[in-house]
C-alpha positions as protocol buffer text, in pm:
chain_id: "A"
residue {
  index: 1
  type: UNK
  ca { x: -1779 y: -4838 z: -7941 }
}
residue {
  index: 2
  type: UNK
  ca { x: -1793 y: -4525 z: -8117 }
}
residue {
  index: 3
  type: UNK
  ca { x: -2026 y: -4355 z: -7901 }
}
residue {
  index: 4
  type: UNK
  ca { x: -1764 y: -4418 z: -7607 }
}
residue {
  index: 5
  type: UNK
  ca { x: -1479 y: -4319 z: -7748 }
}
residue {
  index: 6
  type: UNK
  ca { x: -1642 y: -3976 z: -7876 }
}
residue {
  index: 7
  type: UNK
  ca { x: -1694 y: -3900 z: -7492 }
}
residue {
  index: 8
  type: UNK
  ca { x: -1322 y: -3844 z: -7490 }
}
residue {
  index: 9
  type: UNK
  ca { x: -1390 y: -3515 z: -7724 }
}
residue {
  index: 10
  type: UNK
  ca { x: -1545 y: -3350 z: -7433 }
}
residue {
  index: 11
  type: UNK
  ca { x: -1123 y: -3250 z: -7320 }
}
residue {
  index: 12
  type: UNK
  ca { x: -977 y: -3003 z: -7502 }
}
residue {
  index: 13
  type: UNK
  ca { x: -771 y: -3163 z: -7780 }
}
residue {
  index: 14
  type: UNK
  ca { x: -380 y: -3213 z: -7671 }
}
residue {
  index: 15
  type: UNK
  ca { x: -60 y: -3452 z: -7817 }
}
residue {
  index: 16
  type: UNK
  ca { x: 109 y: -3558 z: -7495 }
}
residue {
  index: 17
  type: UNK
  ca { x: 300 y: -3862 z: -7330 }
}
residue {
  index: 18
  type: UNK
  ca { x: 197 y: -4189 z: -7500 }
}
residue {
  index: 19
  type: UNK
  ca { x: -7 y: -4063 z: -7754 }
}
residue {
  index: 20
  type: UNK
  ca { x: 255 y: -3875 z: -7882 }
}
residue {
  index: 21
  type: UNK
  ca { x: 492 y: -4097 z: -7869 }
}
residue {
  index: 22
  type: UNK
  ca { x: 243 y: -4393 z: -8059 }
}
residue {
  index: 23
  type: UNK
  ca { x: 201 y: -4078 z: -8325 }
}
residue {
  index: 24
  type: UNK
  ca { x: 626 y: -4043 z: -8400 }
}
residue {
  index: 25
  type: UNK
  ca { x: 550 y: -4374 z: -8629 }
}
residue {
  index: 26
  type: UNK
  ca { x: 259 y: -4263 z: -8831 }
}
residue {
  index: 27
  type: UNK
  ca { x: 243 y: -4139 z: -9154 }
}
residue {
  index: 28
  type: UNK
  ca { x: 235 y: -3751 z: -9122 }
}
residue {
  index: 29
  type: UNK
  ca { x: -100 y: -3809 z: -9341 }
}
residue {
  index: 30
  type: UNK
  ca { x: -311 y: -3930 z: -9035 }
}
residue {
  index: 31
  type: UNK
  ca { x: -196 y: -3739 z: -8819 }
}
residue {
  index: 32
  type: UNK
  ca { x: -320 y: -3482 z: -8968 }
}
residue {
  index: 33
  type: UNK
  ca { x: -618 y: -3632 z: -9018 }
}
residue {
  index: 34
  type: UNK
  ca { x: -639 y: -3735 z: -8670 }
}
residue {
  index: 35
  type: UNK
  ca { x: -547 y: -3365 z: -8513 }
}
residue {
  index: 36
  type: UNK
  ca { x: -837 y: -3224 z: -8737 }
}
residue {
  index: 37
  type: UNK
  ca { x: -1041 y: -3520 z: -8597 }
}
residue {
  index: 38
  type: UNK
  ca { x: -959 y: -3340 z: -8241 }
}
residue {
  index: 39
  type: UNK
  ca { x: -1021 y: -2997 z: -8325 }
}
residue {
  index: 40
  type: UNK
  ca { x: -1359 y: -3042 z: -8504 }
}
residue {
  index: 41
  type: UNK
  ca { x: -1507 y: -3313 z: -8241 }
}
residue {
  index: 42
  type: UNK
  ca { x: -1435 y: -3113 z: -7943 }
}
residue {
  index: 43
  type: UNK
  ca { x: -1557 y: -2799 z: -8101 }
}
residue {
  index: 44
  type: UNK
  ca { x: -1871 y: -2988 z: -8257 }
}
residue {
  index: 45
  type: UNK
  ca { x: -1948 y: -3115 z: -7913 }
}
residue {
  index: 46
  type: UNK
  ca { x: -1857 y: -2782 z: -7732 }
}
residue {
  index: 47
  type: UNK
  ca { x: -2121 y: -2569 z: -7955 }
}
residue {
  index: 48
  type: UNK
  ca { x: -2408 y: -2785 z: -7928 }
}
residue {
  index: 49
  type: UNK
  ca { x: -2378 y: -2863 z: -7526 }
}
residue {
  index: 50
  type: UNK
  ca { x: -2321 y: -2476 z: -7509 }
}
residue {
  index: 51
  type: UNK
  ca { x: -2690 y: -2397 z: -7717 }
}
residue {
  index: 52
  type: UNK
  ca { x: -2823 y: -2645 z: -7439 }
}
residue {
  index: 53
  type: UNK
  ca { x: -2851 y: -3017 z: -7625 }
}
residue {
  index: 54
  type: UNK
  ca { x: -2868 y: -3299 z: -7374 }
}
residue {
  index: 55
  type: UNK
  ca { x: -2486 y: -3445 z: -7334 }
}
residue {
  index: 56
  type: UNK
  ca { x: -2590 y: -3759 z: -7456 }
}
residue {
  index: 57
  type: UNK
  ca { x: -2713 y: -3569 z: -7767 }
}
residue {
  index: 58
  type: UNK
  ca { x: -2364 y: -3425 z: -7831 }
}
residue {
  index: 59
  type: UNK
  ca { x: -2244 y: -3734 z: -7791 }
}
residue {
  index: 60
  type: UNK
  ca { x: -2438 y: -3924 z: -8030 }
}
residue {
  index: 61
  type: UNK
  ca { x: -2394 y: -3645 z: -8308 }
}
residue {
  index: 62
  type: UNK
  ca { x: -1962 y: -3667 z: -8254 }
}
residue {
  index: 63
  type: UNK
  ca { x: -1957 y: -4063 z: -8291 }
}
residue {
  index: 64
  type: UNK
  ca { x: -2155 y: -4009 z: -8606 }
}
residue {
  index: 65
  type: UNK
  ca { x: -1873 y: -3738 z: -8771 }
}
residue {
  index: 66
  type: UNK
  ca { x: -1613 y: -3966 z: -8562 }
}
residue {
  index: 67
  type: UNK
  ca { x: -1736 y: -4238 z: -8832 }
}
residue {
  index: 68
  type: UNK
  ca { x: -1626 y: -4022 z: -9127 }
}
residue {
  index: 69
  type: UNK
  ca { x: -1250 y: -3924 z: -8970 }
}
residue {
  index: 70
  type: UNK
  ca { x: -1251 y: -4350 z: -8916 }
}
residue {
  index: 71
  type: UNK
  ca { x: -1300 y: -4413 z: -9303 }
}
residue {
  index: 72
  type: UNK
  ca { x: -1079 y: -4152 z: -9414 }
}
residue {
  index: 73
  type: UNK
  ca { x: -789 y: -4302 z: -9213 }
}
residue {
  index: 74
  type: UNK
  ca { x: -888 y: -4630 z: -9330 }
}
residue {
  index: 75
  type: UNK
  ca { x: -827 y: -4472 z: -9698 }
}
residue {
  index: 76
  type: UNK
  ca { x: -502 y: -4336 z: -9646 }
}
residue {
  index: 77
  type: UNK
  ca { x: -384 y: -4632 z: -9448 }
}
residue {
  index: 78
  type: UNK
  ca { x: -542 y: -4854 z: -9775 }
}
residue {
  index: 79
  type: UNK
  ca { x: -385 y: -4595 z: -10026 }
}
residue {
  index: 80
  type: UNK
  ca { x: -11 y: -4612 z: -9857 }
}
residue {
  index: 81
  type: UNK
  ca { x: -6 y: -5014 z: -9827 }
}
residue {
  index: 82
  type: UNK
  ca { x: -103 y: -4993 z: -10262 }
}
residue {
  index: 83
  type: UNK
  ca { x: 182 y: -4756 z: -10349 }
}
């Protein structure tokens, strides 16, 4: 599942429409946590498709950091639902 959804990072990153509108309700936290998520994933993918690494390569090597941006929303949501 993650390896799908980290084709999405091949668009330049953008807030617009529904996704913004889904993001008015989150904790300011994760957003910012998901808007670096964006940046870095697109650029990450970018950079190595641009010094020649098979798509599928890219890919691969996104879902993997995608993993990390996943637990560290999972943390905040876990540290907002304790205080």
């Amino acid at each position: 599942m993650l390896v799908e959804a980290a084709w999405s990072y091949r668009h330049k990153p953008a807030v617009r429409g529904e996704i913004a509108k889904r993001q008015e309700e989150l904790n300011p936290q994760i957003q910012l946590i998901s808007w670096k998520a964006q940046e870095r994933l697109h650029t990450k993918y970018r950079k190595l498709v641009q010094r020649g690494k098979a798509k599928n390569l890219a890919v691969a090597a996104v879902a993997r950091e995608l993993c990390g941006f996943v637990w560290a929303v999972a943390c905040e949501v876990e540290s907002a639902a304790a205080h």
